[in-house]
N, C-alpha and C positions, 0 to 999 in steps of 0.2 A: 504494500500500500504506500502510493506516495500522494503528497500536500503541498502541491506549491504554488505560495503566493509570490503577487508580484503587484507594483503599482504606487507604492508605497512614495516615499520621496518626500519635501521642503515644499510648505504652500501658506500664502499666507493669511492672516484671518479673515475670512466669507470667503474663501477659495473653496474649492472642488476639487475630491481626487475621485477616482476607480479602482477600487483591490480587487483582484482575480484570484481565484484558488482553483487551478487545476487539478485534476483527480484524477487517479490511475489503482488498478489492481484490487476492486472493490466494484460491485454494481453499484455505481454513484446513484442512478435513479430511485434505487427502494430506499435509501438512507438521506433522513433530516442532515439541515446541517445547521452550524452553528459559526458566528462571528464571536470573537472576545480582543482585550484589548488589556493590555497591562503597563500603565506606566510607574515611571522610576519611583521603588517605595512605596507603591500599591500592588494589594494584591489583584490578577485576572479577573475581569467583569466580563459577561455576557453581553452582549451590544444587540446582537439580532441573532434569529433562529426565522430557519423556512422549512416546508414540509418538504415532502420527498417530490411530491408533485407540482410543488413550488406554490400552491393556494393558499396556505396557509403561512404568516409571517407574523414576530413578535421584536418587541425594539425595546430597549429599556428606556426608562425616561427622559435620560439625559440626551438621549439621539433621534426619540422619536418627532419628525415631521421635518427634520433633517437628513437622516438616515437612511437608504432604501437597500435590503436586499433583494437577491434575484438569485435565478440559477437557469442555466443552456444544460439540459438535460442528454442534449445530442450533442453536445460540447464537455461533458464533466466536468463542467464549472459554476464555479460560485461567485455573485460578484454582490462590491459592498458600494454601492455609491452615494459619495459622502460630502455634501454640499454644506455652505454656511457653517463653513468652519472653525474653530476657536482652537483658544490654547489647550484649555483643557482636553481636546481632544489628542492630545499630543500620546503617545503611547507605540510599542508594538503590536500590529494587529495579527491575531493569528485565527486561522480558520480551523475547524472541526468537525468530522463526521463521526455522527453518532450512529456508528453500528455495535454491535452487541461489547466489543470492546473497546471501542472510541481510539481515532487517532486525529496527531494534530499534525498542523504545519510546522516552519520554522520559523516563520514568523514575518511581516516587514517591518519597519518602521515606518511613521507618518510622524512628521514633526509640523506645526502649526505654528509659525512666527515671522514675524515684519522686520 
């Protein structure tokens, strides 16, 4: 099973990026998945989760109506797009498939500053 993000990079506050999480060596279609994000000195937060079919989406507070996940089901990917951005949003973002024994990526970085 491999996880890899990409997309990551320096943007500055109300910017816009797109994270990708490509998937391999797992039916990506039958398994949710999940965004999370962990900056320096905090522990990993959940940011977004989508169903397998991609209909169903959940955001945590701090990102919801900023935040949009998706997934290309015929692509094995996951994708976070992430508008009106602040600092706080500054963290590693890592992506996660929730199959019976969960794996994650490696992570990117998104750093948010002027």
């Amino acid at each position: 099973v491999q996880l890899v993000e990409s997309g990551g990079g320096l943007v500055q506050p109300g910017g816009s990026l797109r994270l990708s999480c490509a998937a391999s060596g797992f039916t990506f279609s039958s398994f949710a998945m999940n965004w999370y994000r962990q900056a320096p000195g905090k522990e990993r937060e959940l940011v977004a989760s989508i169903s397998s079919g991609g209909g169903s989406t959940n955001y945590a507070d701090s990102v919801k109506g900023r935040f949009t996940i998706s997934r290309d089901n015929a692509k094995n990917t996951v994708y976070l797009q992430m508008n009106s951005m602040q600092p706080e949003d500054t963290a590693v973002y890592y992506c996660y498939a929730r199959t019976s024994i969960g794996y994650w990526g490696q992570g990117t970085q998104v750093t948010v500053s002027s």
